[in-house]
RODO-2510 file (C-alpha; in nm, 4 decimals, decimal comma):
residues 240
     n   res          X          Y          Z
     1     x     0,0000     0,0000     0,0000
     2     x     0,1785     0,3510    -0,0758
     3     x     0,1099     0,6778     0,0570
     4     x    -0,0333     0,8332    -0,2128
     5     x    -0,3349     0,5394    -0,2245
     6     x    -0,3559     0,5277     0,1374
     7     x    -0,4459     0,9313     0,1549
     8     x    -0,6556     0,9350    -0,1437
     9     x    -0,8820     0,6716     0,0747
    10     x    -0,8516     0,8294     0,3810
    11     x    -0,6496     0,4957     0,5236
    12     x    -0,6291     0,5666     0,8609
    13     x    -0,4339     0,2557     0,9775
    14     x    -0,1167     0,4356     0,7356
    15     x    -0,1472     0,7400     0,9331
    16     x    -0,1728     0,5077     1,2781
    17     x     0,1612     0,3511     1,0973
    18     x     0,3422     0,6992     1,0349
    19     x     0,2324     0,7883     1,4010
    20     x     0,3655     0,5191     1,5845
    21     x     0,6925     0,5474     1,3414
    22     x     0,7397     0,9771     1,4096
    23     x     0,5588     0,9717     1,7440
    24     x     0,2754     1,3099     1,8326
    25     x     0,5674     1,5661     1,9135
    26     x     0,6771     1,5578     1,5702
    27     x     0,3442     1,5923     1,4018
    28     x     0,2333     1,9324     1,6516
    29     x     0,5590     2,0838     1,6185
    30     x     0,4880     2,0642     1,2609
    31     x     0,1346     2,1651     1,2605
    32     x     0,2735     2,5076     1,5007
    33     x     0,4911     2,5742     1,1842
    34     x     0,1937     2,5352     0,9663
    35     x     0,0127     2,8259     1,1985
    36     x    -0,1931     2,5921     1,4104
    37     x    -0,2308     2,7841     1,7747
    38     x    -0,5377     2,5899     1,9315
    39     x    -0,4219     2,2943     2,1679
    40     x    -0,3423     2,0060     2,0213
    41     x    -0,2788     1,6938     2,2721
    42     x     0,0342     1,4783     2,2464
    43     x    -0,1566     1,1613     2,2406
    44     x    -0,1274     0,9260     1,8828
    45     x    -0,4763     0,9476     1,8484
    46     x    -0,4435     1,3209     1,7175
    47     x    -0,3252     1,1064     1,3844
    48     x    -0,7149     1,0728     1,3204
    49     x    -0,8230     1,4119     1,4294
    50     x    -0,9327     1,4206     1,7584
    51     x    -0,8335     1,7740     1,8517
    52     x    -1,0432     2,0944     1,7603
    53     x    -0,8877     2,3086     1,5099
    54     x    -1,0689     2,5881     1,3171
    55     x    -1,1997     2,6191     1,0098
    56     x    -0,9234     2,9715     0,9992
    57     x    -0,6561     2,7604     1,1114
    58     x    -0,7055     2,4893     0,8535
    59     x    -0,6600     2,6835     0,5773
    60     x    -0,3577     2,8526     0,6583
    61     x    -0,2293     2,5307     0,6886
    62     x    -0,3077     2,3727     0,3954
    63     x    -0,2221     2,7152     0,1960
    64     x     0,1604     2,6436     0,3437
    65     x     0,1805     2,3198     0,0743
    66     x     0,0795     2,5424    -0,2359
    67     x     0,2964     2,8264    -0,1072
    68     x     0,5903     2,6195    -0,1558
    69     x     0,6282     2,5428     0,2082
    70     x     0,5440     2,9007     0,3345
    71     x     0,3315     2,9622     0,5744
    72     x     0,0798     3,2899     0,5286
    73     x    -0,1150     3,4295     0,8152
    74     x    -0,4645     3,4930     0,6556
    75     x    -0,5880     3,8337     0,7261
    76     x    -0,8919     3,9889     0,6313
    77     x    -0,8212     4,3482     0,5551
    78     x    -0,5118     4,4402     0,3351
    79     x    -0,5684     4,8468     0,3130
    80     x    -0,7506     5,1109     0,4103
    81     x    -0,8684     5,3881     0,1852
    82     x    -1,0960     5,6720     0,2405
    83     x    -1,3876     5,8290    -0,0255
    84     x    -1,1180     5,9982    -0,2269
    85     x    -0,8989     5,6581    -0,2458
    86     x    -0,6305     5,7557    -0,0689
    87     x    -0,4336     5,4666     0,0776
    88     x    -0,4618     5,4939     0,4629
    89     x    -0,3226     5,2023     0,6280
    90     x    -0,1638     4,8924     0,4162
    91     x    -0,1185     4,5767     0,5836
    92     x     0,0705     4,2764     0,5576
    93     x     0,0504     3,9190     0,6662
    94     x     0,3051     3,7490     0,8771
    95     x     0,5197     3,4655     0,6793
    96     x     0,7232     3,1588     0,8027
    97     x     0,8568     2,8887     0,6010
    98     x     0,7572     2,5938     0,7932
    99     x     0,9175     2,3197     0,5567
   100     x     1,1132     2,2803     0,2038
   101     x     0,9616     2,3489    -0,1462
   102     x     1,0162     2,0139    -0,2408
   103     x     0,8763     1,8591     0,0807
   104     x     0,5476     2,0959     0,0185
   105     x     0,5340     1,9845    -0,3845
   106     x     0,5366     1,6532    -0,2719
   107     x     0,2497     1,6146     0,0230
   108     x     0,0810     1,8577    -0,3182
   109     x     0,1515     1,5673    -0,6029
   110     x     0,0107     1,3074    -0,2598
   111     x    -0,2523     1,5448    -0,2213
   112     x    -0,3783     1,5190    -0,5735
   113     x    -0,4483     1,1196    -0,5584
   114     x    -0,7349     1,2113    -0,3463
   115     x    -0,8972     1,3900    -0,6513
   116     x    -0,7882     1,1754    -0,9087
   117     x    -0,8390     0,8299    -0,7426
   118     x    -0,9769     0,8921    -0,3951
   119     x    -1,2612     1,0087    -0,2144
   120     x    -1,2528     1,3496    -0,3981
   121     x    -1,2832     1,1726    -0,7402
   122     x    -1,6447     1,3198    -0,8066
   123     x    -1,4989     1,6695    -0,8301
   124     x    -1,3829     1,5282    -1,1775
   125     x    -1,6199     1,3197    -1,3397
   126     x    -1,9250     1,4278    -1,1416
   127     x    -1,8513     1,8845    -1,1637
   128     x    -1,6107     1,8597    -1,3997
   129     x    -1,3268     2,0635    -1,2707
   130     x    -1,0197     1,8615    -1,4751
   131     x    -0,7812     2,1525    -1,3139
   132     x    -0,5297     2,0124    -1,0909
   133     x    -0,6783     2,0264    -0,7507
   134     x    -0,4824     1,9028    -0,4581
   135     x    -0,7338     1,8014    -0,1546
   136     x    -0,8274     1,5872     0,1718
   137     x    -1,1738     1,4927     0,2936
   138     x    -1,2389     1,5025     0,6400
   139     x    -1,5261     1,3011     0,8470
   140     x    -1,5623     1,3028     1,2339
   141     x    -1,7368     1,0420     1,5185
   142     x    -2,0554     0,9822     1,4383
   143     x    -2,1251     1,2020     1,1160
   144     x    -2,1197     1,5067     1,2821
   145     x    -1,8478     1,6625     1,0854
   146     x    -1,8278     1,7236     0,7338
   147     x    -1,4990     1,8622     0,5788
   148     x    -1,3120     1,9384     0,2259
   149     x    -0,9859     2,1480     0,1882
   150     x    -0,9259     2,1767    -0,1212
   151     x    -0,5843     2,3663    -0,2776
   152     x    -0,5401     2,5619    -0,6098
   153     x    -0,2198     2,6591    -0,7455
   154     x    -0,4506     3,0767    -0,6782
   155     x    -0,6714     2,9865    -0,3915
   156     x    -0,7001     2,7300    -0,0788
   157     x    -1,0605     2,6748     0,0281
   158     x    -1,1797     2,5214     0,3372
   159     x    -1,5547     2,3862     0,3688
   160     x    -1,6803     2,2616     0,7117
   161     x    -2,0273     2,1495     0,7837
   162     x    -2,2025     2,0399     1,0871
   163     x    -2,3268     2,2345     1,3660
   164     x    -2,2408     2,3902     1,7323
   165     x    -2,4500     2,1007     1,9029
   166     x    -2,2792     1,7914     1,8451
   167     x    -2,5615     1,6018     1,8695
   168     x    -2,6953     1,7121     1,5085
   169     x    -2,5401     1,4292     1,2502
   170     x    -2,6011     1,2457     0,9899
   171     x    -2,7179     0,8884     1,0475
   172     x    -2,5198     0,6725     0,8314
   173     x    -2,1657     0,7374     0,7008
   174     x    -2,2867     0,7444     0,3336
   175     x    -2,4800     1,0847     0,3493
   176     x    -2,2649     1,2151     0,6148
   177     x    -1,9333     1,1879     0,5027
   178     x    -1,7270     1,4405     0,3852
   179     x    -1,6795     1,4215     0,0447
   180     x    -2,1174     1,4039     0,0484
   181     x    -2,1537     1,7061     0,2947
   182     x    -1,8219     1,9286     0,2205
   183     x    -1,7081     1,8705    -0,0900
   184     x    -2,0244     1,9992    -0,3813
   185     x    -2,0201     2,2944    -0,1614
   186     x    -1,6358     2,3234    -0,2797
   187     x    -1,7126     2,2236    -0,6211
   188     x    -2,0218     2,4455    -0,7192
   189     x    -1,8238     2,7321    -0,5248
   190     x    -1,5298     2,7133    -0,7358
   191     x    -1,6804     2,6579    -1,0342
   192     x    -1,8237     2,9901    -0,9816
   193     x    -1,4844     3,1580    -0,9216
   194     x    -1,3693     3,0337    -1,2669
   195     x    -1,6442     3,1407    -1,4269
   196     x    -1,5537     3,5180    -1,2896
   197     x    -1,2641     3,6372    -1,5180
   198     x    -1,2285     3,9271    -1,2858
   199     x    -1,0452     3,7285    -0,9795
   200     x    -0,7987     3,6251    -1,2477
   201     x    -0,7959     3,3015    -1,0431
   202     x    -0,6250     3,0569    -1,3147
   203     x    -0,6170     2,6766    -1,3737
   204     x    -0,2405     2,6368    -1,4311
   205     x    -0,0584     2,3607    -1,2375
   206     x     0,1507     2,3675    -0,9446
   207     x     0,4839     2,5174    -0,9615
   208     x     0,7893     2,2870    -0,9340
   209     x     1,0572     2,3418    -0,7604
   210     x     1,3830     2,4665    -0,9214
   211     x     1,5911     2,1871    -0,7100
   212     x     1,7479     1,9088    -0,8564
   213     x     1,5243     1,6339    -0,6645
   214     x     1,3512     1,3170    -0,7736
   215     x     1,0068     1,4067    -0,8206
   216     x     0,8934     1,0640    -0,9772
   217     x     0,5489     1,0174    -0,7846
   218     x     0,5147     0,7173    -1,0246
   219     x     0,4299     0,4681    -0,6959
   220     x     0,3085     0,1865    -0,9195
   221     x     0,6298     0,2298    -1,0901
   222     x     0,8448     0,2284    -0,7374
   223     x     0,7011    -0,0487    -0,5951
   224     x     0,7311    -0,2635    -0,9217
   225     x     1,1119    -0,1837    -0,9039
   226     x     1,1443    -0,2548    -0,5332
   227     x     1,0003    -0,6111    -0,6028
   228     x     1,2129    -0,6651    -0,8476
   229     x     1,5247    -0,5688    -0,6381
   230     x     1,3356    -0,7900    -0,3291
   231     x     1,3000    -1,1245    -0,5609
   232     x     1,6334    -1,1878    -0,7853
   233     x     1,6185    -1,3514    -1,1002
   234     x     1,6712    -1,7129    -1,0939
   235     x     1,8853    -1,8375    -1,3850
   236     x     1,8880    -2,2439    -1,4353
   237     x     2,1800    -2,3809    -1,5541
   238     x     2,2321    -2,6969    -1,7571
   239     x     2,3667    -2,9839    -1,5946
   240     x     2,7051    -3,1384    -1,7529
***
């Protein structure tokens, strides 16, 4: 099973597996890079999301992967003017680089199974957005959660549904999951933005980085070779 076919399904006994391996220190330090403040507790069950994290927070974070490993403090107002349109006040959001370029191109290229073969697949054949899309679904205990971040080479969007009162869900896991709940509201949303030529919001690819890196993603390909490397040829000889 690789990585990319384990996150495109939402897997979670890969991510119990990379837990275990890199232990819940590792995996908040790197979400506090990433902008995550709220509390996040070192226990390896945060692997499946157990902790609370906002809909704000979440998107900053997954912006950090298509900003080549930068992390961008969202803000909401970026000047001031008055009637006349004179600039008053300008501001500026705070940025961090909380990992590599390549290391952010690659959980990207991961990100993108989840679209193309995964639980995101209907953004394809179902709204027809054939754009490269990067993504994760998200479902919590008992239905009551609905989530889809989805990440543009332009724009990162973040869809949660549910409600305050926990007790509001959806009975079975096939109306209430989130690629049922989240995701059309990401798809008819964004299919909307496209349609607007004035947010000059394109549907280019990812940029790659300039470093000179192995960026096969090929994992059918990878695991074929390791096989081959695991099992040698046998070669029979004739007997004499």
């Amino acid at each position: 099973m690789t990585l990319r076919w384990a996150l495109a399904h939402s897997n979670n006994r890969i991510s119990a597996y990379l837990m275990k391996r890199f232990g819940p220190e590792a995996t908040i330090q790197m979400a506090r890079r990433m902008g995550v403040t709220s509390q996040i507790p070192a226990v390896p069950s945060i692997c499946l999301g157990v902790c609370d994290i906002s809909l704000y927070e979440m998107v900053g974070a997954m912006s950090t992967f298509a900003n080549r490993g930068v992390y961008v403090k969202p803000i909401f107002i970026t000047k001031i003017e008055d009637k006349n349109g004179n600039v008053i006040e300008t501001f500026k959001a705070e940025q961090t680089e909380a990992m590599d370029e390549v290391t952010a191109y690659k959980m990207v290229e991961l990100m993108k199974g989840v679209v193309y073969e995964g639980t995101g697949v209907r953004l394809r054949f179902k709204y027809g957005l054939r754009n490269p899309i990067a993504g994760k679904t998200g479902t919590t205990q008992n239905q009551s959660d609905g989530w889809f971040m989805g990440i543009t080479p332009d724009l990162t969007t973040g869809v949660w549904t549910g409600a305050e009162d926990r007790s509001v869900h959806f009975k079975t896991i096939t109306l209430g999951q989130g690629s049922n709940m989240a995701l059309p509201i990401w798809a008819l949303y964004m299919k909307k933005v496209y349609a607007d030529p004035t947010l000059h919001v394109s549907q280019g690819d990812f940029t790659k980085p300039v470093a000179n890196v192995d960026l096969d993603f090929d994992c059918d390909k990878i695991e074929e070779e390791q096989k081959a490397v695991a099992t040698p040829e046998i070669i029979e000889e004739d007997e004499f």
